[in-house]
C-alpha positions as CSV (number, residue, x, y, z in Angstrom):
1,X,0.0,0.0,0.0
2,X,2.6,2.0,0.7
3,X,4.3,2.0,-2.4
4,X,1.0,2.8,-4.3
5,X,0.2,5.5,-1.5
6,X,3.8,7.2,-2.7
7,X,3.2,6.5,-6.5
8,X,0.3,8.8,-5.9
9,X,2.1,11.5,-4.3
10,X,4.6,11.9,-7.1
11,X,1.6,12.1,-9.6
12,X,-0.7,14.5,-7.3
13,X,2.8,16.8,-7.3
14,X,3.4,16.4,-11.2
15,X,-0.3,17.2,-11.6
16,X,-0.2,20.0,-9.2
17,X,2.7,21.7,-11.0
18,X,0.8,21.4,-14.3
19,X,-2.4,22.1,-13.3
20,X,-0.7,25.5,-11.3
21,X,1.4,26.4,-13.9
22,X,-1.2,26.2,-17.0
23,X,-3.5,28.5,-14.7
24,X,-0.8,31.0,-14.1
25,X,-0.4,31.6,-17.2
26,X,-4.1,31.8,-18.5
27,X,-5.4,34.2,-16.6
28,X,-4.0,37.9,-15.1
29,X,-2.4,38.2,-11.9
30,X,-5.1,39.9,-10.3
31,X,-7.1,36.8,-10.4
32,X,-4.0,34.0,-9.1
33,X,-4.9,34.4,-4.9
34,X,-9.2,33.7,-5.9
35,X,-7.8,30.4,-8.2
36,X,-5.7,29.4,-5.5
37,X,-8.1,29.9,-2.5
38,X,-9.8,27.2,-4.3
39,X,-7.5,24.3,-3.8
40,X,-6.8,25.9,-0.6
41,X,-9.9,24.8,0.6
42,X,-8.5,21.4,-0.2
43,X,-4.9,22.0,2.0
44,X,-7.0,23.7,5.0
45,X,-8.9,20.3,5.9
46,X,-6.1,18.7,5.7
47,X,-4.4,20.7,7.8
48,X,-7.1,20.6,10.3
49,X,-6.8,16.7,10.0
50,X,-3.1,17.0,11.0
51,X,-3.8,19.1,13.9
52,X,-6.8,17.0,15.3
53,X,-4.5,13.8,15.6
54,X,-1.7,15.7,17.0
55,X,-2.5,15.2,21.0
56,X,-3.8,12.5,21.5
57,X,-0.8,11.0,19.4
58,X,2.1,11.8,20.8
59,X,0.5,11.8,24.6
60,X,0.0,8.2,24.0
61,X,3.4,7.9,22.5
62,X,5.3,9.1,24.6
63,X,4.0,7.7,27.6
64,X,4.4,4.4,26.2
65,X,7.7,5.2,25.2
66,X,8.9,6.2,28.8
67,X,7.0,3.7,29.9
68,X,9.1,1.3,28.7
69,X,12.2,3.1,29.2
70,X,11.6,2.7,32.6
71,X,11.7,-1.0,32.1
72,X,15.6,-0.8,30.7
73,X,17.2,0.4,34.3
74,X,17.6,-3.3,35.1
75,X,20.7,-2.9,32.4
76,X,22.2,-0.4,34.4
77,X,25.5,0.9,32.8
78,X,24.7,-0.2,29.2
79,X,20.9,1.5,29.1
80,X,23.1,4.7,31.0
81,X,25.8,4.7,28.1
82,X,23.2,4.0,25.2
83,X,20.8,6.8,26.4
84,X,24.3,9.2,26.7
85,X,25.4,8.7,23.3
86,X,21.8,8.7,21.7
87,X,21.1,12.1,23.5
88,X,24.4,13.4,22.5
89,X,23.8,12.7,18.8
90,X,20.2,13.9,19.1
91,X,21.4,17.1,20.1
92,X,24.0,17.7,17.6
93,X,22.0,16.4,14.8
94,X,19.4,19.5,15.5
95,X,22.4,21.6,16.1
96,X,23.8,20.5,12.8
97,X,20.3,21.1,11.0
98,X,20.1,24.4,12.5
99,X,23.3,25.6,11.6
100,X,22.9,24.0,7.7
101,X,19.7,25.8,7.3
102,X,21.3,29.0,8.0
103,X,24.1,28.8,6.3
104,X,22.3,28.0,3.2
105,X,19.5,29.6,3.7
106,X,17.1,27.8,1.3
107,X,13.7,29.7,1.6
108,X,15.3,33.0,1.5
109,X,13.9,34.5,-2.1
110,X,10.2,33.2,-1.9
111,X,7.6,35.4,-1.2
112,X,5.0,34.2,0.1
113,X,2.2,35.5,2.7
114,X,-0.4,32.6,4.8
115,X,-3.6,32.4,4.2
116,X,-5.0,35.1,6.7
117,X,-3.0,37.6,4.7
118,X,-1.7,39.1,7.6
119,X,2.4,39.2,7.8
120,X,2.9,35.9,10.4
121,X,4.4,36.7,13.5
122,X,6.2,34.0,15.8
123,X,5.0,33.3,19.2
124,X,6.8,35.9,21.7
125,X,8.2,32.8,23.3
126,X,11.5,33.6,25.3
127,X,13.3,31.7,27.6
128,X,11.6,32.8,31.0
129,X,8.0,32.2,29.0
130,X,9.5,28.8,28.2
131,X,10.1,27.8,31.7
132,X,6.9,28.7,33.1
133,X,4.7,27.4,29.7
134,X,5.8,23.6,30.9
135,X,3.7,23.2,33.7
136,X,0.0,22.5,32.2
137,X,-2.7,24.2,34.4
138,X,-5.2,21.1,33.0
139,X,-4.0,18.4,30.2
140,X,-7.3,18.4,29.0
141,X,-7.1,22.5,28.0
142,X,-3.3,21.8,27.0
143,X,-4.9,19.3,24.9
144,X,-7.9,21.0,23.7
145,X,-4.9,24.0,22.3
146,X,-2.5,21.6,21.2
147,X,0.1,23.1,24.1
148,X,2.9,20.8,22.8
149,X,5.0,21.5,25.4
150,X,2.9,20.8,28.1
151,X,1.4,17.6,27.0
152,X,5.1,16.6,26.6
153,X,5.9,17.4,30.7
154,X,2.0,15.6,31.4
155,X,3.6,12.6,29.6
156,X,6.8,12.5,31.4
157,X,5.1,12.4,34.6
158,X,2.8,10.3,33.7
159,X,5.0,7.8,32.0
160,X,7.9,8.0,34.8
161,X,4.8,7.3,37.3
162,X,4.0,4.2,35.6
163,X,7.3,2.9,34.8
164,X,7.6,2.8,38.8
165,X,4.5,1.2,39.8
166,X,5.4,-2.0,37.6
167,X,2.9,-4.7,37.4
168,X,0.1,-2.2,39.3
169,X,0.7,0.7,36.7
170,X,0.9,-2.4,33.4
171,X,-2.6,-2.2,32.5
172,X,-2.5,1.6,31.9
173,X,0.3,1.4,30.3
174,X,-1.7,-1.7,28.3
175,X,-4.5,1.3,27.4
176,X,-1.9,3.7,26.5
177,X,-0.3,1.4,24.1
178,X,-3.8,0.7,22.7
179,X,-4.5,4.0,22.2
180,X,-1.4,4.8,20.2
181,X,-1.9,1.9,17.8
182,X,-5.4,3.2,17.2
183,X,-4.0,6.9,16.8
184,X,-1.4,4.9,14.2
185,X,-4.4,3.7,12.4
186,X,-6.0,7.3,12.7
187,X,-3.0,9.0,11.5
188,X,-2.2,6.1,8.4
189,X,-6.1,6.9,7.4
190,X,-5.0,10.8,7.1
191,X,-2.0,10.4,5.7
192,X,-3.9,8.2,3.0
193,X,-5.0,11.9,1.6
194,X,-1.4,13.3,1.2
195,X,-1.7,13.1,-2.6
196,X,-4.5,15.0,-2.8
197,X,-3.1,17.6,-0.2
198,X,-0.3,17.2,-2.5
199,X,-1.9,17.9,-6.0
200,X,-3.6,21.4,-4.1
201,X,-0.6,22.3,-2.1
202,X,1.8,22.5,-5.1
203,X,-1.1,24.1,-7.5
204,X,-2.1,26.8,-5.4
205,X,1.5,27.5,-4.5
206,X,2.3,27.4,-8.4
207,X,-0.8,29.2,-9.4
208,X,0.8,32.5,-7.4
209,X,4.1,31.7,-7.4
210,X,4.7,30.3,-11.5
211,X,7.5,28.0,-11.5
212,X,9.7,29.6,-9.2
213,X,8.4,27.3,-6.4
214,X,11.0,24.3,-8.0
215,X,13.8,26.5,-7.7
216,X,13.3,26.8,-4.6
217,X,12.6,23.0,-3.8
218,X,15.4,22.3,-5.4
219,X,17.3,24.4,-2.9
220,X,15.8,22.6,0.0
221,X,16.2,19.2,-1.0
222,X,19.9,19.8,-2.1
223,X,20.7,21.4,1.1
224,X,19.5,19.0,3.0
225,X,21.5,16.0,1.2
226,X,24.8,18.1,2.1
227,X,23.6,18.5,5.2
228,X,23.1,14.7,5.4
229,X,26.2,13.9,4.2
230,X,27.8,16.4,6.5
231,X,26.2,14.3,9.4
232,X,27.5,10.9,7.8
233,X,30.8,12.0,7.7
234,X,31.1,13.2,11.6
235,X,29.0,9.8,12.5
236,X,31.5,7.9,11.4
237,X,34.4,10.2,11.9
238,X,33.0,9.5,15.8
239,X,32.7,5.9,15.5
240,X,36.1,5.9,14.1
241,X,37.6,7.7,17.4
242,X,35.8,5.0,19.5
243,X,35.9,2.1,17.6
244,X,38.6,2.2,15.5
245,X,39.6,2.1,11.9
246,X,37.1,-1.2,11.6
247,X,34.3,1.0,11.8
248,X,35.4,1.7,8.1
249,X,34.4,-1.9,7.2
250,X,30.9,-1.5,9.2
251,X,29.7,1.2,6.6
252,X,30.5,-1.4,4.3
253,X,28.7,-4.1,5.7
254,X,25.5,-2.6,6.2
255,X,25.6,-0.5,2.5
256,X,22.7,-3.0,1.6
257,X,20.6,-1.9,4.8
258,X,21.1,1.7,4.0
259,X,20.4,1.3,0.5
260,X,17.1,-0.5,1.2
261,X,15.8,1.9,3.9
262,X,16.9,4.4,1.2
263,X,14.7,3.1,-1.4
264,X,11.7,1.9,0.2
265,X,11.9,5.3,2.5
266,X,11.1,3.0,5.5
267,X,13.8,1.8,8.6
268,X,11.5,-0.5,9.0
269,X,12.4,-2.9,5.4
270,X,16.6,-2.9,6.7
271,X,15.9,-3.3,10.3
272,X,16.5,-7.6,9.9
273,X,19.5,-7.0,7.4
274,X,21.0,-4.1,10.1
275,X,20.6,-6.6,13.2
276,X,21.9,-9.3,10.6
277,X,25.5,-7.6,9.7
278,X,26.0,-6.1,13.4
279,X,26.2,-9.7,14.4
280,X,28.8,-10.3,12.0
281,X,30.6,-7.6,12.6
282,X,31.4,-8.9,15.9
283,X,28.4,-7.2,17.9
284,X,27.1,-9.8,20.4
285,X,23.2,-10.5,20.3
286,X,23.0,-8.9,23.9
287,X,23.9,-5.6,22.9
288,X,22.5,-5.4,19.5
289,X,19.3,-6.6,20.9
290,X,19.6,-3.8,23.2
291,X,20.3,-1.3,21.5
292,X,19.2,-1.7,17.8
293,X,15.4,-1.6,18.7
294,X,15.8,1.2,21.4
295,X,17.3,3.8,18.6
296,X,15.0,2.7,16.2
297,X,12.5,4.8,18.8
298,X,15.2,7.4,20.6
299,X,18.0,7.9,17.9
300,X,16.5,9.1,15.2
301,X,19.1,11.6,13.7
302,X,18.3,12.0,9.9
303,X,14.6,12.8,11.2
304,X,15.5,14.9,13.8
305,X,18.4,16.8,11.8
306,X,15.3,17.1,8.9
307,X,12.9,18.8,12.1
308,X,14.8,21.6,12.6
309,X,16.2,22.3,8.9
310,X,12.2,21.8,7.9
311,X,10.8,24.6,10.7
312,X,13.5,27.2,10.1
313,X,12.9,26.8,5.9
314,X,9.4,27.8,6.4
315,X,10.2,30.3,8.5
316,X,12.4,31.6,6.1
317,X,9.6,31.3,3.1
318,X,7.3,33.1,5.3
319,X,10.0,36.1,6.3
320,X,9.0,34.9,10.3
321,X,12.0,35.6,12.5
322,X,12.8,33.2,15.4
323,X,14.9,34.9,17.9
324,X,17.7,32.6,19.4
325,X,16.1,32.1,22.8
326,X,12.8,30.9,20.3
327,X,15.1,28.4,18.0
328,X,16.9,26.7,21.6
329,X,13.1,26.1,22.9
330,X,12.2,25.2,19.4
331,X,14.7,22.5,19.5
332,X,14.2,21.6,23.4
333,X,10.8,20.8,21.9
334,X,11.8,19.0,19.3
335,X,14.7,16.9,21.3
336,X,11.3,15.7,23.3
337,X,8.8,15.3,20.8
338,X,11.1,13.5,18.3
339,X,11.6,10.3,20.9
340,X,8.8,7.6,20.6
341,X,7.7,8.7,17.4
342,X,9.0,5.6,15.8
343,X,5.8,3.5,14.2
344,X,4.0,6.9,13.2
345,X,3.4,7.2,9.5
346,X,5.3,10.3,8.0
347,X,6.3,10.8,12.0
348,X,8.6,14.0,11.1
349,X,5.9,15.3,9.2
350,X,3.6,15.2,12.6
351,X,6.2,16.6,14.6
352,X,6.6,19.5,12.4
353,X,2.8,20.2,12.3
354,X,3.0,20.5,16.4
355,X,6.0,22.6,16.5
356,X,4.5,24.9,14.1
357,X,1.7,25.2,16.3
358,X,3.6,25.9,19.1
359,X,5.8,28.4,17.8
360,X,2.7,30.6,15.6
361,X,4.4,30.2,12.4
362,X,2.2,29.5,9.3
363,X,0.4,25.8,9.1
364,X,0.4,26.3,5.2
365,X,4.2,26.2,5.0
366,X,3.7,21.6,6.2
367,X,2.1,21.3,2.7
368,X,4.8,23.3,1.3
369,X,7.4,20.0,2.2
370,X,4.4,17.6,2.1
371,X,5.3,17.3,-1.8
372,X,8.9,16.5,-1.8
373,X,8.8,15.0,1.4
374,X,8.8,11.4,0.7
375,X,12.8,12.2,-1.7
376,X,13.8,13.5,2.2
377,X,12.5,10.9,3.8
378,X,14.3,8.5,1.7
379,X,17.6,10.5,2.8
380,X,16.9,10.1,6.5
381,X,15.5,7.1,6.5
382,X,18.8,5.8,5.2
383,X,20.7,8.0,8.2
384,X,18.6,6.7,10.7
385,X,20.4,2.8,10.1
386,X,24.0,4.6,9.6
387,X,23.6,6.0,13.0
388,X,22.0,3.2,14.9
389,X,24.7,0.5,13.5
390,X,27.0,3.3,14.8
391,X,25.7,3.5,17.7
392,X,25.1,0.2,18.5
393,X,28.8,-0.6,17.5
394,X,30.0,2.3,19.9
395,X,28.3,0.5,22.9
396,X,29.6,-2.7,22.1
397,X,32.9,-1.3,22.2
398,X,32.2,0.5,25.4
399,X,31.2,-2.7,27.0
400,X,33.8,-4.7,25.4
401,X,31.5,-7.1,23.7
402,X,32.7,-6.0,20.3
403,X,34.7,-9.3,18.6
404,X,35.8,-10.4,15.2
405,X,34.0,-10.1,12.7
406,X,32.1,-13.3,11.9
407,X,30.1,-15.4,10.0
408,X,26.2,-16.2,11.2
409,X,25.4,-19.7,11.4
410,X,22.1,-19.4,9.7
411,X,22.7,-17.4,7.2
412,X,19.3,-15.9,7.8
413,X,18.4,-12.4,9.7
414,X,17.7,-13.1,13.3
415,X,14.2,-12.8,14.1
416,X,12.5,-9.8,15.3
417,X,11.1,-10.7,18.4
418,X,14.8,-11.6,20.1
419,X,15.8,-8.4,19.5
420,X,13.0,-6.8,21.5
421,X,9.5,-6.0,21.6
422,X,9.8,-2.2,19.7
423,X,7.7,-1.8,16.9
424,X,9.2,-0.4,13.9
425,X,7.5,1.3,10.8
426,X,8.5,3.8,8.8
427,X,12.0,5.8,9.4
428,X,11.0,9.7,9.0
C-alpha cells in the first residue's frame, strides 16, 4: 500500500505543477490568490486533520515510550551509556540542521504571505515564557490547544509514574499502548489523503508563485542532502575515534541496509539485514538486541536533523523571524517530541505540524514539504540505520563485547522478536 500511497504522491505533485502552472499563465495576476483559494480549501482540511490527531498522538506515545524506558534500568550501565550517546547525537543532529539551514539559507527569495494575509508573527516565546509554559494548568485545556510542550511534561510524569509502579501501573500502560496503535491507524487513514493535499498544495503555491516554487525546492532538497552527508561523515568520523579504523568496514557491511531503507523510504524494510551484519561484525546478540530496537525509537538523527532544517525553511519562506532564545526552545521541543515517534506514518511530518503550532508560524508552509517529502524521507530514512549501527557498535565497544568479525550460522536475519518488543514502521 505504501508504495502505491507514494506512486500517488509523485503524480498529485506532477499534476499539481501542471495544473498550477497552465492556470498562471491563463489568466492575469489579479485573479491567481481567488484560483488558489480554491485548492486551498482542499490543504486547510487537511491541515485541520493534522492538527486534530496531534495530542492525542504523541500523549499516547510518549507515555508508552517512557514507559518502557523505565523497564531498561535493570541494564544499568549499558541502558546509561546508550541513552548518553543517543542524546548526545540527538542534540547535535538538530544543532547541525540548524546551523545547515542557516548557512544555506534555502527559503530565502520566496515570497510568500499565509492564508489570513496578515504578515505571520512568531510566538513571543522567550526563555523565561518557556520555563513557566511547561507546567500545564489542565492536560485536557493543554490538549484542547495543542500546548505541545505541556502535553510533553504531562507525559513524562505520567510515564515515569508508571514505569515505577510495575505490574500495578501495566494495565495503563496496556491502554496507552492501545491507544497509540489506534492513533497509528487514525493518523495512516489521514496520511492516506497526502496526494490530494499534495496535488492542491503544489497548484495553489504554483498558481501565485509560477514556476519559481521548483527552484526553490530544489534548494531545499539539495541542502538537505549536504547536510546529510555532512552528518555521515562526523557519524562515522565518531565511530572511528571510538571504535577504530574497523568502523570503516561497518559502513560497508551494512551498505545494503542503507540502500534499502533508502529506497523503500522506511527503517522498517533494513531493520532484519541491520541486526543481521551487526552480528557479523562482531556485535554480540545482547547488545545489539539492546540497542538496535531502542534507537530505532530514541535515535533518530536524519529525522531529527530534517525537524529543525524543515521549521527554520518555512520560517524563512514566510519572512518569520525566530529569535535565538525561540530556536533553543524550538529544538528543546523538538529533542522531546522526536523520541517515541518511531511506528508513526510520516512521524517528522507530525512533529513538524506540532512545532509549528507551538511556535505561531504558518500551518500552510507543512504542505509546502508535504510534496517532496517522501525524496527527504528516503535520505533520513537511510541515516537513521547509519547511526543506529554506529551506535550500536560504539556501545559494544564501550562494554567490550565487540569481537571479530564473523560469519552467522544461519545465514538468515535473526528474528525480530529476540531483538526486543519495539515496533518499527517507517524511518521519518
Amino acid at each position: 500500500m505504501q508504495r502505491y500511497l507514494t506512486l500517488f504522491v509523485l503524480v498529485g505533485l506532477m499534476l499539481g505543477v501542471g495544473v498550477g502552472y497552465a492556470l498562471h499563465q491563463q489568466y492575469p495576476s489579479e485573479n491567481w490568490p481567488d484560483i488558489a483559494s480554491y485548492f486551498k480549501l482542499v490543504t486547510d482540511i487537511f491541515l485541520r486533520l493534522i492538527k486534530m490527531i496531534i495530542a492525542p498522538l504523541v500523549l499516547s506515545t510518549l507515555v508508552v515510550g517512557i514507559a518502557h524506558m523505565g523497564g531498561t534500568g535493570a541494564l544499568g550501565r549499558v541502558g546509561v551509556r546508550t541513552l548518553l550517546w543517543f542524546i548526545s547525537a540527538s542534540i547535535f543532529s538538530l544543532l547541525l540542521g540548524l546551523a545547515m539551514v542557516h548557512w544555506l539559507q534555502p527559503g530565502v527569495g520566496l515570497h510568500l504571505t499565509p492564508a489570513s494575509g496578515t504578515p505571520p508573527q512568531a510566538s513571543a516565546l522567550n526563555l523565561n515564557d518557556f520555563i513557566t509554559h511547561l507546567v500545564p494548568t489542565s492536560i485536557f485545556d493543554a490538549m484542547a490547544t495543542n500546548q505541545l510542550l505541556q502535553i510533553v511534561v504531562f507525559a513524562v510524569f505520567f510515564g515515569v509514574a508508571l514505569a515505577s509502579l510495575g505490574e500495578v501501573g501495566k494495565p495503563i500502560v496496556d491502554l496507552a499502548e492501545r491507544i497509540s496503535h489506534v492513533m497509528l491507524r487514525v493518523t495512516g487513514y489521514v496520511m492516506n489523503l497526502a496526494p490530494l493535499a499534495v496535488f492542491a498544495a503544489i497548484a495553489a503555491t504554483v498558481t501565485e508563485n509560477g514556476l519559481d516554487i521548483l527552484g526553490t525546492y530544489g534548494k531545499f532538497i539539495g541542502g538537505f542532502y549536504l547536510a546529510l552527508v555532512i552528518l555521515w561523515g562526523l557519524l562515522v568520523f565518531a565511530g572511528f575515534v571510538v571504535v577504530g579504523p574497523r568502523i570503516l568496514r561497518l559502513m560497508n557491511m551494512i551498505r545494503d541496509p542503507a540502500v534499502l531503507a533508502f529506497s523503500t523510504a522506511s527503517s522498517e524494510a533494513a531493520y532484519p539485514r541491520t541486526f543481521e551484519e551487526l552480528q557479523r561484525f562482531g556485535v554480540s546478540k545482547r547488545i545489539a538486541g539492546f540497542v538496535l530496537p531502542l534507537g530505532y525509537s530514541f535515535n533518530l538523527d536524519g529525522s531529527m536533523m530534517y525537524c529543525t532544517f524543515a521549521v527554520i525553511f518555512i520560517a524563512q519562506i514566510f519572512h518569520t523571524e525566530l529569535s535565538w532564545a525561540q530556536q533553543i526552545s524550538m529544538l528543546l521541543v523538538l529533542m522531546v517530541t522526536s523520541k517515541g515517534m518511531a511506528g508513526v506514518p510520516r512521524a517528522s511530518l507530525v512533529v513538524i505540524a506540532a512545532t509549528l503550532t507551538q511556535f505561531g508560524l504558518p500551518q500552510e508552509g507543512l504542505l509546502l514539504i508535504l510534496g517532496v517529502d517522501h525524496f527527504l524521507d528516503m535520505g533520513r530514512s537511510a541515516t537513521n540505520v547509519v547511526g543506529n549501527s554506529v551506535a550500536t557498535a560504539v556501545v559494544a565497544k564501550w562494554e567490550k563485547e565487540l569481537g571479530p568479525e564473523q560469519v552467522l550460522v544461519s545465514g538468515k536475519p535473526p528474528p525480530l522478536e529476540d531483538a526486543g518488543d519495539i515496533e518499527l514502521n517507517e524511518g521519518g
